[in-house]
NUTOR-194962 format. One record per residue (C-alpha): x, y, z. Coordinates in pm, whole numbers, padded with zeros to 5 digits, always signed. Layout:
N
XYZ;...
***
This chain:
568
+00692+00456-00540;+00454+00566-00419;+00555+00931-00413;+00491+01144-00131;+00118+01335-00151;-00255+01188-00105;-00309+01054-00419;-00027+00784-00416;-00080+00701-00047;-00437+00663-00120;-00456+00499-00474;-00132+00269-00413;-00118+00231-00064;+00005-00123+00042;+00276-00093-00284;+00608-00035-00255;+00850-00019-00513;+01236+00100-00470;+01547+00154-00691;+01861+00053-00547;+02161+00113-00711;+02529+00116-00613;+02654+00446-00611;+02981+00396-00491;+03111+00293-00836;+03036+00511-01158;+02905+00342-01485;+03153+00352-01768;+03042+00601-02046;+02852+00350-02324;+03110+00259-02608;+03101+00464-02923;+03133+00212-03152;+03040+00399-03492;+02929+00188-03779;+02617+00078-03946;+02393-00146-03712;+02101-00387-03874;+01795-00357-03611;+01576-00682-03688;+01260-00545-03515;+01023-00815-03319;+00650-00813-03461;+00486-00916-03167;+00488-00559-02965;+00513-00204-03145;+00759-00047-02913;+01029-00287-02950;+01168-00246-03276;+01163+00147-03188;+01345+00099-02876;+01607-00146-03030;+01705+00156-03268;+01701+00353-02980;+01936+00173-02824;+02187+00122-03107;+02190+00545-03191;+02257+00674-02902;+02415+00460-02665;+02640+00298-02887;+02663+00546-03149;+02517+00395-03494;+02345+00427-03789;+02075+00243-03790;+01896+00029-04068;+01537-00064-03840;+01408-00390-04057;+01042-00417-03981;+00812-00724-03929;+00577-00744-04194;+00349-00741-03917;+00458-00380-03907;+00320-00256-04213;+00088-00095-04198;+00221+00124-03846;+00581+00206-04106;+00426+00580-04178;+00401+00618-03804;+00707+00531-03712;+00836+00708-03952;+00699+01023-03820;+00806+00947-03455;+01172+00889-03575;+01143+01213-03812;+01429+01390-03603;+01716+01106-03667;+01631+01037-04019;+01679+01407-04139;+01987+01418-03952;+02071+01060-04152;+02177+00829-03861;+01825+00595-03950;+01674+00497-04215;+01372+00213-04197;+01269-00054-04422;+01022-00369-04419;+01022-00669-04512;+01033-01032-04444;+01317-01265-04357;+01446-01320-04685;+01502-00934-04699;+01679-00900-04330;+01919-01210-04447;+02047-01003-04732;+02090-00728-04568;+02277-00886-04256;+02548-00979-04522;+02566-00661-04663;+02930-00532-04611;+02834-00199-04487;+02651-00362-04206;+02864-00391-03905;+02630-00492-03699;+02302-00661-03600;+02069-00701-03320;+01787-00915-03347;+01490-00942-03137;+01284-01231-03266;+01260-01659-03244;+01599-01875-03083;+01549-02026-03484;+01644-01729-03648;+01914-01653-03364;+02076-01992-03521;+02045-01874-03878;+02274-01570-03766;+02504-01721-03551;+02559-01998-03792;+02596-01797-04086;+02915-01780-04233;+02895-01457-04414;+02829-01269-04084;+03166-01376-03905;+03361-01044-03799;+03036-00862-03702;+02870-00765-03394;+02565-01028-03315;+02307-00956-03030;+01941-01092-02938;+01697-01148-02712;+01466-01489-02855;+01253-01473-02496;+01166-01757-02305;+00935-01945-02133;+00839-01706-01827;+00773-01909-01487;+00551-01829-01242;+00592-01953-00879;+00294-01979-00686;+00430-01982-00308;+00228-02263-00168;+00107-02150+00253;-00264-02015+00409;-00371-01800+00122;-00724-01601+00179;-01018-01632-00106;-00999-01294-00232;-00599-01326-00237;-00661-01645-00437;-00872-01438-00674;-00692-01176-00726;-00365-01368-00841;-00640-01589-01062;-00737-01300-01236;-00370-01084-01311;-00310-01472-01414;-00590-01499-01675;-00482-01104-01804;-00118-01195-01806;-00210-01527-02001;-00487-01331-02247;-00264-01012-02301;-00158-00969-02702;-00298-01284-02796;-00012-01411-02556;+00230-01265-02823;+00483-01155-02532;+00792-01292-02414;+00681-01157-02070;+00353-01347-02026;+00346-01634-01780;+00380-01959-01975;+00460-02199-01690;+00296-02223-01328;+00470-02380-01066;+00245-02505-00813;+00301-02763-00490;+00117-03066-00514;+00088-03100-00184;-00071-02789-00067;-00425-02781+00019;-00558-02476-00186;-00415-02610-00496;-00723-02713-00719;-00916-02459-00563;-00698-02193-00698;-00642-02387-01053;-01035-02419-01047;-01047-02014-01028;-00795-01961-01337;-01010-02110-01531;-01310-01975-01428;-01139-01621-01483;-00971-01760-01836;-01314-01889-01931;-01461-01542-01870;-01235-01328-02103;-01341-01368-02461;-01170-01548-02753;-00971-01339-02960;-00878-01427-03348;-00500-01416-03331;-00244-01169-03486;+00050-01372-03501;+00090-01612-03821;+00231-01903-03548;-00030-01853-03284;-00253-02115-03414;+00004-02387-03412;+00167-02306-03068;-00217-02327-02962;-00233-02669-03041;+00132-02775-02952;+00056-02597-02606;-00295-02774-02500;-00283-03084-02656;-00601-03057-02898;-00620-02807-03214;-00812-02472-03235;-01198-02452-03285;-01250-02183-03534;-01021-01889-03586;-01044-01746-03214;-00807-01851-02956;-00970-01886-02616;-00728-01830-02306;-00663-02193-02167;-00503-02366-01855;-00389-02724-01911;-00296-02895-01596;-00046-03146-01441;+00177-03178-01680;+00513-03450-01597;+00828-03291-01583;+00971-03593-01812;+00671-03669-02051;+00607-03257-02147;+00968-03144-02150;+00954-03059-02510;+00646-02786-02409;+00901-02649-02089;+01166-02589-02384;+00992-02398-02637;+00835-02046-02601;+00457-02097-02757;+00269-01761-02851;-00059-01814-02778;-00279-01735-02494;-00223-02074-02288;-00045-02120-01926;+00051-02443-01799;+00090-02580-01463;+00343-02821-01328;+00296-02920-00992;+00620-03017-00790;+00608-03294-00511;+00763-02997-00249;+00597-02884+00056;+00591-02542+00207;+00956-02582+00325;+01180-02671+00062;+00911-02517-00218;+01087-02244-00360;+01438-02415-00366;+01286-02723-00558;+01122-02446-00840;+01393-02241-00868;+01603-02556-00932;+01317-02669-01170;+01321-02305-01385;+01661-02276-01400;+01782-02627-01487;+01446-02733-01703;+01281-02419-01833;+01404-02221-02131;+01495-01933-02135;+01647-01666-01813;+01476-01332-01926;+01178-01273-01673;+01022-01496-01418;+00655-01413-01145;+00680-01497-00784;+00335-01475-00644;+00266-01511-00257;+00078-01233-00006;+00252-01113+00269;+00180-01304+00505;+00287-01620+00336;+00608-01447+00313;+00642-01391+00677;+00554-01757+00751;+00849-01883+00572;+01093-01618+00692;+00999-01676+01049;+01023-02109+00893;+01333-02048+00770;+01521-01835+01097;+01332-02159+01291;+01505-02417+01113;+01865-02226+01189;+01794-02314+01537;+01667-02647+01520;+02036-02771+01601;+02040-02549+01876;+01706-02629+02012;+01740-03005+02001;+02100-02992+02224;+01917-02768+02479;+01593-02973+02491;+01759-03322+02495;+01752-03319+02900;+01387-03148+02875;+01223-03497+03033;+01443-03481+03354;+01330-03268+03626;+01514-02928+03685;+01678-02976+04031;+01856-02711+04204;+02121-02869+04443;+01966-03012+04785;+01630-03023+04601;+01398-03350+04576;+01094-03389+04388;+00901-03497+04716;+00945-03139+04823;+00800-03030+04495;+00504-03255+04482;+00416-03073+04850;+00409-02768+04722;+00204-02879+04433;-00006-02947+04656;-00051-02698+04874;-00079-02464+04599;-00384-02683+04480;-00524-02653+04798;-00532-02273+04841;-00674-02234+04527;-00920-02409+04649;-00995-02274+04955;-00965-01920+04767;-01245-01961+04543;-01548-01747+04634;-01884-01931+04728;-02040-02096+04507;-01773-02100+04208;-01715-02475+04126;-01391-02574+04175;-01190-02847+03973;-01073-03175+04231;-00703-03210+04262;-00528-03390+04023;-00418-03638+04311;-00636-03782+04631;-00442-03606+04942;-00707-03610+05219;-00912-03412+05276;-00883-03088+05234;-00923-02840+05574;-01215-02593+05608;-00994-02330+05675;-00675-02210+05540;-00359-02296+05684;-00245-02079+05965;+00053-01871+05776;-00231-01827+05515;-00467-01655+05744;-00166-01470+05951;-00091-01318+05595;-00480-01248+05538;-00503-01070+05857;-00238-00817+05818;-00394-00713+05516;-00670-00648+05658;-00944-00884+05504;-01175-01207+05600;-00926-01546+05628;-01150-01703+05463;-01221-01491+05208;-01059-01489+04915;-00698-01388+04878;-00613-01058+04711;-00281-01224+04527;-00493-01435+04429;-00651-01344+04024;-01040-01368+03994;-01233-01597+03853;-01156-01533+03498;-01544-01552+03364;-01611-01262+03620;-01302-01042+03568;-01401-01091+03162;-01779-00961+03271;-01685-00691+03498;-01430-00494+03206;-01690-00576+02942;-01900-00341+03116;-01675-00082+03242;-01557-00089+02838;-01950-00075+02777;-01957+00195+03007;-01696+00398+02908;-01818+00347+02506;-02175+00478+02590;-02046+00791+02758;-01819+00865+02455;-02129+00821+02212;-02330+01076+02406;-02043+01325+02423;-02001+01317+02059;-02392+01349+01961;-02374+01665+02194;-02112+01807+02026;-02175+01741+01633;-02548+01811+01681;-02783+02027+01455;-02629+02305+01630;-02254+02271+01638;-02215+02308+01242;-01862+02497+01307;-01760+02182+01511;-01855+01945+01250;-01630+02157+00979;-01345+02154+01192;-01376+01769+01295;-01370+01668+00921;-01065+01946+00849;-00904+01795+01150;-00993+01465+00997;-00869+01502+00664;-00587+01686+00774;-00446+01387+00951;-00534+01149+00648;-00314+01414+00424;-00022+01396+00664;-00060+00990+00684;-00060+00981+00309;+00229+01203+00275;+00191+01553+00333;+00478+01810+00353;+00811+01656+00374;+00992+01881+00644;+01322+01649+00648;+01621+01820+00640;+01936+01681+00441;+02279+01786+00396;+02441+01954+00125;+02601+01677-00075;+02329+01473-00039;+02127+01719-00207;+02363+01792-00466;+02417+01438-00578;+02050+01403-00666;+02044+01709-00878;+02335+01608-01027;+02163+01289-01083;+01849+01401-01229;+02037+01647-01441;+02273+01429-01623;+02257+01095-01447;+02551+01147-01263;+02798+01180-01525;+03103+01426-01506;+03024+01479-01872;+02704+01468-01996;+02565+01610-02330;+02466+01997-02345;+02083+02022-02267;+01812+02234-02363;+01931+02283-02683;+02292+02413-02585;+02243+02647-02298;+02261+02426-02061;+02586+02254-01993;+02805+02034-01750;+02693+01771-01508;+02441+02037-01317;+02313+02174-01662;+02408+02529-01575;+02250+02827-01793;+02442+03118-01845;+02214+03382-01636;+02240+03147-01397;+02596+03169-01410;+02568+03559-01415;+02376+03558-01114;+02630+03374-00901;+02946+03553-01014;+02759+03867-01027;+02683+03787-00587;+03055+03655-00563;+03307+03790-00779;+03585+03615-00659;+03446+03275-00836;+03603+03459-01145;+03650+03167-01467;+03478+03152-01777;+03094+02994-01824;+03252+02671-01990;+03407+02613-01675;+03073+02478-01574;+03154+02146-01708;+03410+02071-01414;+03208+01949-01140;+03391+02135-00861;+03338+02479-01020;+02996+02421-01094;+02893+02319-00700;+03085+02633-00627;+02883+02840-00867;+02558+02692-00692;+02614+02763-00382;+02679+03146-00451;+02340+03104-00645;+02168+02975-00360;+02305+03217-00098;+02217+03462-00327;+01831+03347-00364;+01760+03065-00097;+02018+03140+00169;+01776+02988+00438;+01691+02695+00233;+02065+02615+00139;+02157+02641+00546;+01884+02489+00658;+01914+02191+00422;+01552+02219+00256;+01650+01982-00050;+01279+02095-00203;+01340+02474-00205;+01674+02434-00307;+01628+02184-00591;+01288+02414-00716;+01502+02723-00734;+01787+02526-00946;+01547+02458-01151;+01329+02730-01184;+01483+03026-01066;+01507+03282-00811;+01114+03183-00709;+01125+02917-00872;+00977+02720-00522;+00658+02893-00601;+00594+02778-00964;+00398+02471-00988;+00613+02380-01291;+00879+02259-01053;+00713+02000-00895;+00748+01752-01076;+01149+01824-01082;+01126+01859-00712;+00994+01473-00707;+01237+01375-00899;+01495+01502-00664;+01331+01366-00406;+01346+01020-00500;+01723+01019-00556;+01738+01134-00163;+01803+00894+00059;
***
């Protein structure tokens, strides 16, 4: 991200975002387990509970009993409906209820296992419970998400930008999330500190109170800022300062509400980020998400900090004899303060009439009318006045600054006038072409057509990738007719042992990952042959997909970007 065209390198540009995974080891295929799982589903967000079942059907093979918050409720004909496909085949069935209900059916015998996505006090009440020894227990209870604020020479609007995603962050589902920001870590010794705490709460203040959803939001409220609730509405809220001693009990408990707090650590700019990442891991609850918020250029100001104070060992043993003049052998500093000197005085007798002239740093005598005599033997054979200035010697830098201010001036003018005479009232054609030319370049800044070439196994792995992930033995797709780790069809199949017979085999020998790359590239010298010598990964990967012109339907190109981000 972004992907390669004008609207992502216009609408994101300045974002980067990258996968990196190791692809020298394959991923084990996900243990089929078999059984009946219990899915406690979280009702703080929708999608959870949904992707919890998820989870438990098909990568480790369950039946699935999805409990759901009573929060849930009303939303249990819905999901219902989005989950109509596994509960007519019978591997789900879905129930609510509160916690009474998802105790009794944790013990149930059939129940082999349970996943729970919910408090760290019901997490106890499982682990401790002696009727569910033997079974499978998972959860995720959340935490208390840090956020560092990188402490350096942050801009205004940078300030306010990171004030505001704070204040949406902090306001977001009544603050019902286990990935909103509860905790700001902050430097109390850099500058912009209270003026960036002063504009979170000017952006909290300005998003609106919101009566909360959650049965405990009203007591975390109060826990969290020190003072109970006005009314039924929650307003977002900073509270400030707080001790790492005196408020540990607020850094150990995950409060959903909308309220951030902010601890600020006695670091400076140097040793910030160590001291917080100490402080989150060995005082915060909680490991499951964290914020690290700093512009670039704060980030570049510690790297370069950071490579400077690797050399500072280094530095100090070659500076130690920096106070000591630097002698070569035979050499006394009498001979250098002479030619200090003289140096001082041809600059002086250099300077053009009427320039002022700084005095010498020392009282030598006084200084001679006219240059030395090697000075004006050197003047003469080039050809100027002795006592003139010396053409070694730089201007005055106030009138070299004047004189290529107005060449630049110059120059500038003349270009203005060119241009008027050429996009005039009567150069419409030249206009067009200027702005095609124009936006042409901005297209082919922002992305444009990606002529790279890569080689065949490079391109291969990808569309094995984006077919079946990369495994040797995926699933059949499109509804059976599409099988092994390419998801080869059988015309397509036809097509390639129809160009080569010699490939001979059967269409189930597809699934072995050696046939099926040989079967592909008879397809594509069949169909693409320039594409598949020439290494064009886009026609290549549109025609897998599509077909024989299948680089000219705009259906593929979405697959084709897919492909394109598994190249390297």
């Amino acid at each position: 991200m972004p992907a390669r065209g004008l609207a992502d390198g216009l609408l994101l540009r300045g974002y980067r975002a990258e996968l990196v995974e190791d692809t020298t080891s394959t991923a084990p295929e996900p243990p089929r387990l078999g059984g009946l799982a219990l899915v406690l589903g979280a009702g703080n967000v929708t999608s959870t509970p949904l992707l919890d079942a998820l989870q438990q059907v098909f990568w480790h093979g369950r039946a699935v009993l999805l409990k759901c918050s009573p929060l849930h409720a009303p939303l249990l004909p819905h999901f219902e409906a989005a989950l109509a496909p596994l509960r007519e085949l019978g591997v789900l069935q879905l129930v609510c209820g509160d916690a009474q209900l998802g105790r009794q059916l944790a013990q149930d015998p059939h129940v082999t296992a349970v996943h729970l996505t919910g408090s760290t006090a019901t997490w106890l009440a499982l682990r401790d419970d002696p009727g569910l020894r033997g079974k499978s227990l998972t959860a995720e209870v959340g935490c208390v998400t840090p956020a560092l604020l990188v402490p350096g020479a942050w801009r205004d609007a940078e300030l306010q930008h990171v004030a505001r995603q704070l204040a949406a962050f902090t306001a977001m589902n009544g603050g019902a999330t286990c990935l909103a920001p509860r905790l700001l870590l902050t430097s109390r010794r850099w500058p912009q500190r209270e003026v960036f705490l002063d504009l979170l709460q000017g952006a909290l203040a300005a998003l609106p109170a919101r009566a909360p959803f959650h049965p405990a939001a009203a007591h975390a409220f109060a826990a969290a800022t020190g003072r109970p609730s006005q009314g039924t509405e929650l307003p977002p809220s900073l509270r400030r300062d707080l001790d790492l001693r005196r408020d540990a009990a607020l850094l150990r408990s995950e409060h959903f509400a909308p309220v951030v707090l902010e601890l600020p650590l006695d670091a400076g700019e140097a040793d910030f980020c160590a001291q917080a990442t100490i402080t989150a891991r060995d005082h915060v609850y909680g490991a499951l998400s964290a914020y690290v918020f700093a512009p670039p250029r704060v980030l570049a100001a510690r790297r370069a900090m950071s490579t400077r104070d690797r050399r500072v060992a280094a530095r100090h043993r070659r500076d130690q004899h920096l106070d000591r003049p630097r002698l070569r052998p035979g050499q006394h500093t009498v001979g250098r303060s002479r030619r200090r000197r003289d140096r001082a005085r041809r600059r002086l007798v250099a300077r053009p009439a009427g320039h002022a002239a700084r005095a010498p740093l020392r009282d030598r005598g006084p200084v001679p009318s006219a240059p030395p005599a090697p000075l004006a033997a050197r003047a003469s054979r080039r050809g100027c006045d002795p006592a003139g200035p010396d053409p070694l010697l730089p201007a005055p830098r106030g009138a070299a600054a004047g004189k290529r201010r107005r060449a630049r001036d110059a120059v500038a003018m003349r270009l203005r006038r060119h241009l008027r005479s050429l996009l005039g009232p009567r150069n419409r054609g030249l206009r067009i072409a200027v702005a095609a030319l124009l936006l042409g370049a901005l297209w082919w800044f922002a992305g444009g057509t990606d002529t790279r070439r890569w080689s065949r196994e490079e391109i291969l792995d990808a569309i094995r990738f984006v077919e079946s992930s990369g495994r040797d033995a995926p699933p059949d797709g499109d509804g059976g007719q599409a099988i092994g780790p390419y998801q080869i069809h059988r015309v397509y199949w036809q097509d390639a042992v129809a160009f080569r017979p010699e490939l001979g085999g059967d269409y189930q020998d597809c699934r072995r990952r050696a046939y099926a790359e040989r079967v592909i590239d008879a397809y594509m010298q069949k169909w693409a042959p320039d594409a598949w010598r020439d290494g064009d990964a886009e026609r290549i990967a549109r025609v897998h997909n599509g077909g024989p012109k299948g680089h000219e339907n705009p259906k593929t190109d979405r697959y084709w970007e897919r492909v394109r981000a598994r190249l390297p």
